[in-house]
C-alpha positions in Angstrom: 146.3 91.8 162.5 147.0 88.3 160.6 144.4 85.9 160.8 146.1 82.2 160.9 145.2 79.6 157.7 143.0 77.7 159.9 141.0 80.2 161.0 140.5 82.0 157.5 139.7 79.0 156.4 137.2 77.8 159.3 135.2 81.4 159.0 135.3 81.0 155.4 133.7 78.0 156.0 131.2 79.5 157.9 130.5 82.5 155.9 131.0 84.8 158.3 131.9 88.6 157.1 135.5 88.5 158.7 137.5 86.9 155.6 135.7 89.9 153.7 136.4 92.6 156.3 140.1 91.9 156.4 140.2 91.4 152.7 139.3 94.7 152.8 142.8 96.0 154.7 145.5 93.0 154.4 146.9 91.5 151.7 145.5 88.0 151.2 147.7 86.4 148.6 148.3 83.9 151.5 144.9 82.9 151.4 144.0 82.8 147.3 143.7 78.8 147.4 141.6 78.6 150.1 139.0 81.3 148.5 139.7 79.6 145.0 138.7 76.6 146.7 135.5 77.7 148.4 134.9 79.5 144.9 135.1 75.8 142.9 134.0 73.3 145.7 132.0 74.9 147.8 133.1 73.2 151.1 130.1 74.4 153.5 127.8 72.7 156.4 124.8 72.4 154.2 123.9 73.1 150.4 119.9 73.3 150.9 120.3 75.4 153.7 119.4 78.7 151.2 121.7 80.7 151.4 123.2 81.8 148.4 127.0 81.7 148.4 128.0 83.5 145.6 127.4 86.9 146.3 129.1 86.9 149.2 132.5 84.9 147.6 132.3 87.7 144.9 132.7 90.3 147.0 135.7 88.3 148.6 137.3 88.6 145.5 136.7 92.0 144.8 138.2 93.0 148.6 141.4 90.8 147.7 142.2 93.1 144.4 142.9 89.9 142.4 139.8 89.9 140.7 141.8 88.7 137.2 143.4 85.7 139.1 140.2 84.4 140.7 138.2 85.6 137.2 140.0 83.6 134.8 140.6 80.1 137.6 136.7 80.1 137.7 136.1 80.3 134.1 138.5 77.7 133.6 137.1 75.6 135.8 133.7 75.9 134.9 134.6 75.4 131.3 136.5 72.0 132.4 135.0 71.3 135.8 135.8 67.9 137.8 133.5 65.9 139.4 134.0 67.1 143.3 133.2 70.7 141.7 129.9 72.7 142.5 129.1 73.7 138.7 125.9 75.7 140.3 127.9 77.8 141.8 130.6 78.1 139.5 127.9 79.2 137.4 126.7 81.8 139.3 130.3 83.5 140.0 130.4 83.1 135.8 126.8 85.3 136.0 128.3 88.0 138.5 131.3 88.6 136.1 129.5 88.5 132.7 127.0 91.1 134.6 130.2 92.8 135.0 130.7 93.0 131.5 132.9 90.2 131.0 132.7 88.9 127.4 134.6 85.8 127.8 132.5 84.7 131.0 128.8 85.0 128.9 130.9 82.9 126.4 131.6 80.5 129.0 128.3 80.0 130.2 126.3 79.5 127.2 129.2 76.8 126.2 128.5 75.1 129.5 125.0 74.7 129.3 125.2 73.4 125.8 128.0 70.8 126.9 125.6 70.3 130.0 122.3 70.1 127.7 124.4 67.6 125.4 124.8 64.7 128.2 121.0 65.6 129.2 121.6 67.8 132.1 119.4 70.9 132.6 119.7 72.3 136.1 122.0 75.3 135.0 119.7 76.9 133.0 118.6 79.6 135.4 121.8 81.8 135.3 121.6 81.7 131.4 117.8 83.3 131.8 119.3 85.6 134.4 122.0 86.9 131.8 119.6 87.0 128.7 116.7 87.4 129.5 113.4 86.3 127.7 116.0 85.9 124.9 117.2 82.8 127.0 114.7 81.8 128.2 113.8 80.7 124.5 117.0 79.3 124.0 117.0 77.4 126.8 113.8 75.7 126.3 114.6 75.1 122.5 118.0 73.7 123.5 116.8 71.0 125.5 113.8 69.9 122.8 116.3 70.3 119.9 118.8 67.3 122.3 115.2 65.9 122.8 115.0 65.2 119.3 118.5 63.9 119.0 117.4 61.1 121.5 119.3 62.8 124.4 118.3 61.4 127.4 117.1 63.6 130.3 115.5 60.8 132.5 118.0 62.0 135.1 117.9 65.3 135.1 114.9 67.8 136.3 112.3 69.1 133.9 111.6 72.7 135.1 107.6 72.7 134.2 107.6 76.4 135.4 109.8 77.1 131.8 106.4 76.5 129.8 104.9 79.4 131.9 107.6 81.6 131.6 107.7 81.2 127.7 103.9 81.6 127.1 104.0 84.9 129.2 107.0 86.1 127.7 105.6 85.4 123.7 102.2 85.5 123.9 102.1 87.3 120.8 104.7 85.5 119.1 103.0 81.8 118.2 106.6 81.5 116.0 108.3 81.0 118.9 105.6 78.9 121.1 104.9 76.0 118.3 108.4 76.0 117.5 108.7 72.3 117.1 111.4 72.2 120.0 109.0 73.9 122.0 106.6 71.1 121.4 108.7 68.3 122.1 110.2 69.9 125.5 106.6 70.3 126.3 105.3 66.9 125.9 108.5 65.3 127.6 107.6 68.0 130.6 103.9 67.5 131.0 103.6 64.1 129.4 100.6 62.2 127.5 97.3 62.9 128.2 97.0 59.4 130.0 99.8 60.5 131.9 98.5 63.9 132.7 95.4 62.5 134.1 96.8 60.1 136.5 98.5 62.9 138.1 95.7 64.9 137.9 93.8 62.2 139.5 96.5 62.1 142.2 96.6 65.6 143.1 92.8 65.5 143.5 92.9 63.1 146.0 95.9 64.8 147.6 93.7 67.6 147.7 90.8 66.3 149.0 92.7 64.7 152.1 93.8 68.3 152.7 90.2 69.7 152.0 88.8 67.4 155.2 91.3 66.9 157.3 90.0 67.9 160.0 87.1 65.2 159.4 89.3 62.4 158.7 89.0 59.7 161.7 92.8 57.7 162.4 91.8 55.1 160.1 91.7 57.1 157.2 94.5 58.9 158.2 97.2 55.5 158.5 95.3 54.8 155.1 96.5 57.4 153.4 100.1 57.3 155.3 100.6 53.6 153.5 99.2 55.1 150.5 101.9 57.9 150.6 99.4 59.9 150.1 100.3 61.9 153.3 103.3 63.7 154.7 104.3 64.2 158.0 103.4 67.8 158.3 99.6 66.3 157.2 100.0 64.4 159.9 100.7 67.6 162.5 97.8 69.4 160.9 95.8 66.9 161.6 96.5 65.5 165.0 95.9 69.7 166.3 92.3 69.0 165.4 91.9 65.5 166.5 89.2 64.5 168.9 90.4 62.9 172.2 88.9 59.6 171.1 90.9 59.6 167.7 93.7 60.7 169.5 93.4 57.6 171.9 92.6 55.0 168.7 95.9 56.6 167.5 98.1 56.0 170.5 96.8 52.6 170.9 97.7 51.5 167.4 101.0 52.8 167.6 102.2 50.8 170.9 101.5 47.6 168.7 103.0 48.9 165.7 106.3 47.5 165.2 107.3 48.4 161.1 109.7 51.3 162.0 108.9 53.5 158.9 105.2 53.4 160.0 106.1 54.1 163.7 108.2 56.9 162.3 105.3 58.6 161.0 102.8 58.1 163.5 104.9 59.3 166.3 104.8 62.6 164.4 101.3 62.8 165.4 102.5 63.2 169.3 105.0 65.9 168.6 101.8 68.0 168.4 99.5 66.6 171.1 100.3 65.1 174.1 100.6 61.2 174.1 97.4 59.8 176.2 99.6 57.4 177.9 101.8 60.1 179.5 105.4 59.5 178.9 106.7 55.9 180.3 105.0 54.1 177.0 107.5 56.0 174.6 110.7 55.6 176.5 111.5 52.2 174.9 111.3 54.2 171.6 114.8 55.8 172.7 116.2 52.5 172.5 115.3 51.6 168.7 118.4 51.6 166.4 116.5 54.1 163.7 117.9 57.2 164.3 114.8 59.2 163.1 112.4 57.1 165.2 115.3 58.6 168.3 114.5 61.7 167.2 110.8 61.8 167.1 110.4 60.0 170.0 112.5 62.7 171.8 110.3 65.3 170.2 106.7 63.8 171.6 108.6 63.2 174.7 109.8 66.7 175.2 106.4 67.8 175.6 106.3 66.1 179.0 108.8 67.5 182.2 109.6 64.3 184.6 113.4 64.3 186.4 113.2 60.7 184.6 113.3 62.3 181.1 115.8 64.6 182.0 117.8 62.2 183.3 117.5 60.3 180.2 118.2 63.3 178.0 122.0 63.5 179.8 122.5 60.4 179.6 121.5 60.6 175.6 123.6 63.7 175.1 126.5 61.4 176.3 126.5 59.4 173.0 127.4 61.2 169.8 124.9 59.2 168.0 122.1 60.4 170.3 123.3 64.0 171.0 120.4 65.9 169.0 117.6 63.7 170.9 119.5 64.4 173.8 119.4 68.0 173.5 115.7 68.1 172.7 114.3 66.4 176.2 117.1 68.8 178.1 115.0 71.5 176.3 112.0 70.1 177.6 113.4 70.0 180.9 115.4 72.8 180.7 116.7 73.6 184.7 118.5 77.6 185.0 121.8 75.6 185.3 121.4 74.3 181.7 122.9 77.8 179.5 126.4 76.9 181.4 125.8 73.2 180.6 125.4 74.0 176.8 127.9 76.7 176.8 130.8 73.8 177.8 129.4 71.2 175.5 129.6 74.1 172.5 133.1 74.9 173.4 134.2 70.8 173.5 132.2 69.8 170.1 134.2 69.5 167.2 131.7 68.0 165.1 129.7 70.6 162.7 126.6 67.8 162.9 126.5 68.5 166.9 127.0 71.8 166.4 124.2 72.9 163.8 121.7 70.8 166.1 123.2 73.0 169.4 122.5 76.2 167.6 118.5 74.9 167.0 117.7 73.7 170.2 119.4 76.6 171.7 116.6 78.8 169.7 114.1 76.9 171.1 114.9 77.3 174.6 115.5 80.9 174.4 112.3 81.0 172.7 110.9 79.6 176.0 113.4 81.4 178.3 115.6 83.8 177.0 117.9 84.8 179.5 121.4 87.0 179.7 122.9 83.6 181.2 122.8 82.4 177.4 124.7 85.1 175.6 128.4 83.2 176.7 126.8 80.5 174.8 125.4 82.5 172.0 128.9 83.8 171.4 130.4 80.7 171.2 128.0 79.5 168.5 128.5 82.3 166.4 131.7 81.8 166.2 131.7 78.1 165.7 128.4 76.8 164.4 129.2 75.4 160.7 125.5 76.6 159.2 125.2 80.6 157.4 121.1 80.3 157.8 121.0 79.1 161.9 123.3 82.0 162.4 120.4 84.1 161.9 119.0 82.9 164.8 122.3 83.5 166.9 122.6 87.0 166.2 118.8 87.7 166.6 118.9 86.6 170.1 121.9 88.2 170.6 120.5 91.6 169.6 117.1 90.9 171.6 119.7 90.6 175.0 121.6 93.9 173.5 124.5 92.2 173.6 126.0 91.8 169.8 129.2 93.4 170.4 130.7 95.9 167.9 132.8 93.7 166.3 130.7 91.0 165.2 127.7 93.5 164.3 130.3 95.0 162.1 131.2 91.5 160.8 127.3 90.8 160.0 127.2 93.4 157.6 129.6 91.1 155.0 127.9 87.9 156.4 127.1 85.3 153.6 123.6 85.3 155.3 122.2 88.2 153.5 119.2 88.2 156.1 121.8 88.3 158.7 123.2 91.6 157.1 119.7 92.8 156.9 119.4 92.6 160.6 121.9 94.3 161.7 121.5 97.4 158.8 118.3 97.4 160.3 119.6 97.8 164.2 122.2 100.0 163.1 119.7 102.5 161.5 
């Protein structure tokens, strides 16, 4: 059965097993620039979502027979790439065909990272350690300390720290390799001066000692160390579970009169865990601020109250694209039975990936709360049109709590990019 361009290309998109599975028994010369593109560009939902791409576009390439093609137009464009390209990943397709015992691909590499380590960029060194081993590893680090010396500069790139612990475990008994005068020079530009290593020791102890009493802090201390940067948000949630009543109520009151939105950003945080003293009406005007993550945690400390006047609100938020996520989190919160059909229609109408990825989420969440079999219409249509590899995880693990992932698809999750996805449903199968 042919699969139109669009579709290939929207499921390749996604990273769903189905470009792999009819790879596997159609010719796909029809689609070779649309998986040398994903193989160069990367065109996905998300980068930091985790999922790692490559293994899954290898074995694309493998199904399709042209392994040569694809082989040599990734070399050559890792060897030459443009700026649009993602180099990480052209790097690790480069690592899964030198593993392969391609010579001219563990040639390419180590010419990359030099050219790379020549204009004081060091983030591809990981595939090189991968291919080499402890071997390099010391190349790597003496690489970088020799363009050190040469007054390279690597101000904007990421100094991997963890590289010092690697080496010293890996030659303990070789001091040749761990005075090595590179060696010494990567090390100071990693871990700095003394002066400088003691201000962020200093740092770190007093991050630490915030954590360490926490639960003692009163709110004062707490906004202190908010203004002082010296706390993040999931701090805040930590703390605000263990809060007294009466610190709980200093904190409300102070952020009613706050009006700097990056500090009202963080306090709210503090109500996505406990329930705002002042019941919901004092937080409704926080719906109305332009500052889309002040929307968004707003809805969240709201959503822990149920009032037909916040679920009226939440439709009338899920109206406006801008809003849509917020939207979706008080409808959760105020989830009626009705709702799965509700969400089912909006899924089918979006068309942006954004709206989406945040319809997948909050669809967890309720079925976390309520799974139901009136959701699986809805869980179908997400799998096969939310943009996002790792939140289709959650898809098909509701689906196979309902017992309802049919054939097909389960057979699709075995080639998933997701490789927890695959895991899943090898785990069902056996």
């Amino acid at each position: 059965m042919h699969i139109p361009h669009e579709q290939f290309a929207r499921a390749l998109h996604q990273g769903l097993g189905r470009p792999i599975l009819y790879a596997r028994s159609h010719d796909t010369a029809a689609f070779a620039d649309l998986i040398l593109h994903a193989c160069c560009y990367n065109p996905i939902y998300d980068r930091q979502t985790g999922v790692d791409r490559a293994p899954y576009l290898y074995e694309l390439i493998t199904a399709t027979g042209a392994e040569a093609y694809f082989r040599s137009h990734i070399l050559a464009a890792l060897a030459d790439p443009d700026d649009e390209m993602d180099e990480e990943l052209l790097f690790d397709l480069a690592l899964h065909i030198a593993q392969d015992g391609d010579g001219t691909a563990h040639t390419a590499i180590h010419t990359r990272f030099l050219d790379n380590v020549s204009s004081g960029e060091t983030i591809r060194a990981d595939q090189l350690i991968a291919l080499d081993g402890n071997t390099g590893l010391c190349f790597v680090v003496e690489q970088i300390g020799a363009a050190m010396e040469r007054a390279v500069d690597f101000t904007e790139s990421w100094l991997p720290e963890r590289l010092l612990d690697d080496l010293e475990a890996a030659f303990t008994d070789d001091p040749s390799v761990l005075y090595d005068p590179r060696v010494a020079t990567f090390r100071l530009a990693v871990c700095g001066s003394p002066a400088e290593q003691r201000a962020r020791e200093e740092a770190e102890a007093r991050r630490r000692q915030l954590r360490d009493t926490l639960t003692s802090l009163t709110y004062e201390e707490v906004r202190e160390a908010v203004e002082a940067k010296l706390f993040s948000v999931m701090s805040m949630s930590r703390w605000a579970q263990q809060a007294t009543e009466q610190e709980l109520h200093r904190a409300a009151n102070d952020l009613l009169t706050v009006s700097d939105p990056r500090l009202l950003q963080l306090l709210i945080f503090i109500f996505v865990e406990r329930d705002f003293p002042g019941g919901h009406r004092p937080l409704l005007p926080l719906l109305d601020r332009p500052e889309l993550l002040l929307t968004f945690r707003a809805a969240l400390a709201l959503a822990r109250f149920c009032h037909p006047e916040l679920r009226t609100r939440a439709l009338a938020l899920l109206a406006q694209p801008e809003t849509f996520e917020p939207g979706l989190i008080l409808l959760v919160g105020n989830h009626e039975p009705s709702d799965y059909a509700l969400l089912t229609v909006l899924a089918q109408q979006q068309t942006d990936d954004d709206a989406l990825h945040a319809l997948v989420w909050r669809v967890h969440e309720l079925l976390t709360r309520a799974p139901a079999p009136e959701a699986i219409e809805l869980l179908l249509t997400l799998y096969e049109r939310g943009p996002c590899a790792q939140c289709r995880l959650k898809v098909v693990t509701h689906l196979v709590n309902l017992g309802a992932l049919p054939a097909q698809l389960a057979e699709e999750c075995r080639f998933d990019a997701n490789a927890d996805v695959r895991a899943l449903v090898a785990d069902v199968r056996g």
